[in-house]
C-alpha positions, -999 to +999 in steps of 0.1 A: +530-130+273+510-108+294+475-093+277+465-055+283+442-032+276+443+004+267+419+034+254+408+032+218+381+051+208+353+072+231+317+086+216+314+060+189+285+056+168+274+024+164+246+023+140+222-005+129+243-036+115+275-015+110+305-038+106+328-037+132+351-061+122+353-098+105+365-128+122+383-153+108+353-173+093+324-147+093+319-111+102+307-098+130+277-068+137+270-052+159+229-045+150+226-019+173+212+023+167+230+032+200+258+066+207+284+072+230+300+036+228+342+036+241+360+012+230+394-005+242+418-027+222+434-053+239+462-069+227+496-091+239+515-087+208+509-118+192+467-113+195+447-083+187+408-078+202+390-047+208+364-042+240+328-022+228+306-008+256+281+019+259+288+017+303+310+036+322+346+019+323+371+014+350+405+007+334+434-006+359+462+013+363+486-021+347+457-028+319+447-057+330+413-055+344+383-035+330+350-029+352+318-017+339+291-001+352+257+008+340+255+046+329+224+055+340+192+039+329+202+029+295+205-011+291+244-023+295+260-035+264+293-049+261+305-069+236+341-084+225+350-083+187+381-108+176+396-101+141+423-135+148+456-117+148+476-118+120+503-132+140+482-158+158+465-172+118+508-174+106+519-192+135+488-214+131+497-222+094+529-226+097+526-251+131+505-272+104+536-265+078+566-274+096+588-276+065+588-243+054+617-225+059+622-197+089+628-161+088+656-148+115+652-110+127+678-091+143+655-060+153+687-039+164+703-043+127+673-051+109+692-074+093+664-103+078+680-136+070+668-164+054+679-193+029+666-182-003+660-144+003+678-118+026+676-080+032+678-052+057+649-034+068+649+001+084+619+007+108+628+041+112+622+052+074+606+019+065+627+011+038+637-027+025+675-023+016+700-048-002+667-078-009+690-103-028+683-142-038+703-173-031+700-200-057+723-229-067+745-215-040+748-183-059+734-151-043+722-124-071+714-089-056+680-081-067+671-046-053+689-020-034+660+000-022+624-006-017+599+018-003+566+027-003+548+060+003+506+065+007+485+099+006+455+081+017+448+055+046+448+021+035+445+008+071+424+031+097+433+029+133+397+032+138+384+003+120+395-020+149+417-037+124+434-069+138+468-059+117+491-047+135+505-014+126+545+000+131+557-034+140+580-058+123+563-095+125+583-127+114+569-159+112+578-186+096+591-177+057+572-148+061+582-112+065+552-088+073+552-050+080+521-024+082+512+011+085+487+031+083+499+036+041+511+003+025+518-029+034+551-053+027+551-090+029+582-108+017+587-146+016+617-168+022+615-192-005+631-195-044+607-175-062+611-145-037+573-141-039+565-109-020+538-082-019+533-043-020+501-025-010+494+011-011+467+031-010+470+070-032+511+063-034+540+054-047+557+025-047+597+025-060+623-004-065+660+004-070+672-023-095+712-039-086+740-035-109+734-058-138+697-061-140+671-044-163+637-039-169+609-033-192+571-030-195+548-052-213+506-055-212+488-087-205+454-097-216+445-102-177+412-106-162+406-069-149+414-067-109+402-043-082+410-042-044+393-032-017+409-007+012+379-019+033+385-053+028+424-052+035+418-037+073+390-058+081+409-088+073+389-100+046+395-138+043+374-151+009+407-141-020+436-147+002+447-169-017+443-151-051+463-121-039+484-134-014+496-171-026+481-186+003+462-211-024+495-214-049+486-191-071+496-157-086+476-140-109+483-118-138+468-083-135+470-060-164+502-048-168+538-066-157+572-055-153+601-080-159+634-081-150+663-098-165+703-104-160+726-131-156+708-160-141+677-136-129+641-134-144+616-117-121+581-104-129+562-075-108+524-079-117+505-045-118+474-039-113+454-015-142+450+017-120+485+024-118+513+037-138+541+029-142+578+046-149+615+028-154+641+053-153+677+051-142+675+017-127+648+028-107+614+010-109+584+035-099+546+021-097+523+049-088+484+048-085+459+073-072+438+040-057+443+010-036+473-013-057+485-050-046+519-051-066+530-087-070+570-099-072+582-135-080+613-149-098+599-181-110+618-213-106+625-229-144+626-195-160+665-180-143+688-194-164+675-214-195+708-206-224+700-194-259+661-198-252+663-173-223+649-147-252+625-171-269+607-176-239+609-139-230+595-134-264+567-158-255+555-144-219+553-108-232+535-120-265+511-139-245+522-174-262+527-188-224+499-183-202+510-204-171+539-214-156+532-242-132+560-257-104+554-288-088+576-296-062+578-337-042+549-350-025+567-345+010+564-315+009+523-310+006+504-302-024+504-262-013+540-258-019+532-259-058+533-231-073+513-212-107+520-184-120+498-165-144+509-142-174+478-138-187+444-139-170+430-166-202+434-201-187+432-214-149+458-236-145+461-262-112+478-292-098+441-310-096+458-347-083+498-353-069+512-386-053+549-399-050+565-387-087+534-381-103+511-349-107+477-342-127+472-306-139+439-294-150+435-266-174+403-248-186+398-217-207+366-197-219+392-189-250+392-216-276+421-207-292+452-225-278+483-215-258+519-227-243+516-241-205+554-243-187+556-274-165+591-268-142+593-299-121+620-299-090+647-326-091+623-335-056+601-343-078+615-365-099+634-389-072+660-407-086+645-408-117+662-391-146+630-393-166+600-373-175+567-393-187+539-371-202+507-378-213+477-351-226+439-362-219+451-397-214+470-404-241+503-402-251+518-370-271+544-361-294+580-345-284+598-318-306+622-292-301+626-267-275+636-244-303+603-253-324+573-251-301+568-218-298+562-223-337+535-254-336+505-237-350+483-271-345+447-269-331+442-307-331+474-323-320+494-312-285+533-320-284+560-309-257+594-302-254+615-304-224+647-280-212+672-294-182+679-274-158+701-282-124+671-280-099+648-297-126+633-299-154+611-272-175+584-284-197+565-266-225+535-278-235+516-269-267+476-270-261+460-269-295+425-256-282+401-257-251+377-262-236+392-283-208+418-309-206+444-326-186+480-330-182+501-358-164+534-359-153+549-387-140+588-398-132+579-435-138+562-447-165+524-453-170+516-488-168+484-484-193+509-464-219+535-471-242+548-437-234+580-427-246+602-414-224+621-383-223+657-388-206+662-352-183+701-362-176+698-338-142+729-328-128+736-337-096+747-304-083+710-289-077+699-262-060+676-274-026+644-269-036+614-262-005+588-245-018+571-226+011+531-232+015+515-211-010+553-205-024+567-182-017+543-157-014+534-133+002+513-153+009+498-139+045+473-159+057+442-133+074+451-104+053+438-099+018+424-074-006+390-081-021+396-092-058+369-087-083+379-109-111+361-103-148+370-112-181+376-085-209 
């Protein structure tokens, strides 16, 4: 891969300790009161650096060498500033991630393929067509158009940004496109996590045949993103917007959609609006937005309690949704997913079969946490042993706990489902407690079991790093998180 060099920028201004860019770990400055600076990027198409010096340059005529000489009898400076690459960080983290499953471009039909989620992608009107899901073998179309429009620049040429813009990058589960407007990031994994940033625009979404949506509120922790921060490759809340930590967070308004054997969610953020009208979604906002999708694992297909459970995300009577997937593959393929910003919710502790999730809450009231586990998970066990701050709880009926009103005493009820099993668990009151799972039983407990009886016809379940998630490692918003 051969590295060249080519004009940037000439006449900069470089004043004192202006940020010039971030590296992966720390940011860089140049603490200089200096004009006239030129700068060069240099790049190979996998790694993106940019060149700063106040001399006089010589540029080769093939890119690949750059003299400088002194411009008269000012002191030579010349410096080198490295934002990573966003290319270079993904093939990093997915060389230390080798089970995650691979994207497969055809960049003359635009045609992306992968195991859980496939679509077409036009660079010439940048539009995602046909995005549909594969689970259990069946594929359910999802949307038939996305696309994004921006009135403002969310990512300036001239901040030396290491994203690169107008160019299609695949790596690993992850799909990744930029301009100078918005940003898409789609994942191949079964909760379809993707990601939607746009700066002054308009994002819209073109439901399939069959599906519907609707708006509900969410008593999130208020969330606000920083344009800056995007293009400089701001590293601190990766993981809170992009998945990269297993974790999606509510934001103050959510979208879900529904139809046979679908349940997605978009997660808004407060400064836009948003419109459903013909079968078209449309999520405007005069600011910088991050628009969150994922269809979570558990919630697709769960019968006659499909609209209980629908009842109780939109009410705020589930907070959490948690997947835990086997051991083998890492503890970043779990997966939580908030519908309210009132408790944190994390696998804390997993070995072979067993998992410990911690739970806090600044609210003292209680709530419902969903637990789906994957048939990986459980082995060749067909049983589910639970236990609640280290003892053992009660069971009742799916159908019931929704209605448990207890602040002393947690219970659980458990729904089968052919890639696993979904557990709801009642949390009388907080501050913080602790949940185990396990698909043997406790040798300290008396536990009684609960028999899952999963079919044996499941859907494969790899839960990319992150899941499936947009996550994208080196890119971020910053998120300002504060309760109401």
């Amino acid at each position: 891969m051969t590295t060249v060099a080519k004009p940037f920028a000439f006449n900069l201004n470089v004043s004192s300790n202006a940020s010039l860019g971030s590296l992966i770990q720390f940011n860089t400055f140049m603490k200089l009161s200096m004009k006239g600076y030129s700068a060069y990027q240099i790049s190979n198409g996998s790694f993106t650096g940019y060149f700063v010096t106040n001399g006089q340059v010589n540029l080769s005529s093939n890119g690949m060498q750059i003299t400088v000489n002194n411009n008269g009898s000012m002191m030579l400076i010349a410096g080198f500033i490295s934002n990573g690459g966003v290319k270079n960080l993904l093939e990093k983290y997915f060389g230390e991630n080798e089970k995650e499953n691979r994207f497969s471009y055809n960049n003359t039909t635009g045609q992306v393929s992968g195991k859980f989620v496939n679509f077409n992608y036009s660079t010439s009107n940048q539009i995602i067509y046909n995005m549909s899901g594969t689970f259990s073998g069946q594929t359910v179309p999802v949307f038939t158009h996305v696309n994004a429009s921006g009135n403002s620049v969310l990512i300036s040429k001239a901040s030396m940004s290491s994203i690169p813009l107008n160019k299609v990058i695949t790596v690993g589960s992850v799909f990744f496109y930029a301009n100078e407007s918005f940003i898409y990031v789609v994942h191949d994994t079964p909760s379809m996590q993707s990601a939607f940033a746009l700066r002054n625009g308009t994002l819209n979404l073109t439901l399939a045949s069959g599906l519907s949506a609707s708006i509900f509120s969410t008593t999130s922790a208020k969330v606000s993103y920083s344009a800056y921060a995007i293009a400089d490759n701001e590293d601190t809340q990766n993981s809170i917007l992009l998945g990269v930590g297993g974790h999606i967070n509510a934001q103050s308004q959510a979208v879900i959609i529904t139809g046979q054997n679908f349940t997605g969610f978009l997660m808004v953020p407060g400064n836009a609006s948003i419109t459903i009208s013909n079968g078209m979604i449309s999520i405007s906002t005069k600011d910088v937005a991050v628009i969150h999708f994922v269809s979570p694992p558990g919630l697709r297909s769960i019968g006659k309690l499909n609209s209980d459970i629908r009842n109780a995300i939109e009410t705020g009577k589930i907070s959490d949704q948690i997947v835990i997937n086997a051991t083998s593959a890492g503890p970043s393929s779990n997966l939580t997913i908030g519908f309210n910003g009132t408790v944190n919710a994390d696998v804390s502790s997993q070995s072979q079969g067993k998992a410990t999730v911690s739970l806090s809450s600044t609210n003292h009231r209680g709530t419902t946490i969903a637990v789906f586990v994957t048939k990986e998970f459980l082995g060749t066990s067909n049983t589910v042993y639970l236990k609640f701050d280290g003892s053992v709880i009660n069971i009742t009926g799916a159908s019931s706990i929704f209605n448990i009103t207890s602040t002393t005493n947690a219970y659980y009820a458990v729904i089968n489902e052919s890639s696993g099993v979904m557990i709801l668990i009642h949390v009388p009151h907080f501050s913080n407690h602790t949940i185990e799972i396990s698909s043997t039983p406790y040798s300290t407990s008396t536990s009684t079991p609960t028999p899952t009886n999963v079919p044996l016809n499941v859907e494969y379940f790899s839960i990319a790093a992150g899941v499936g998630i947009i996550a994208i490692v080196g890119v971020a918003a910053l998120v300002m998180r504060r309760k109401k």
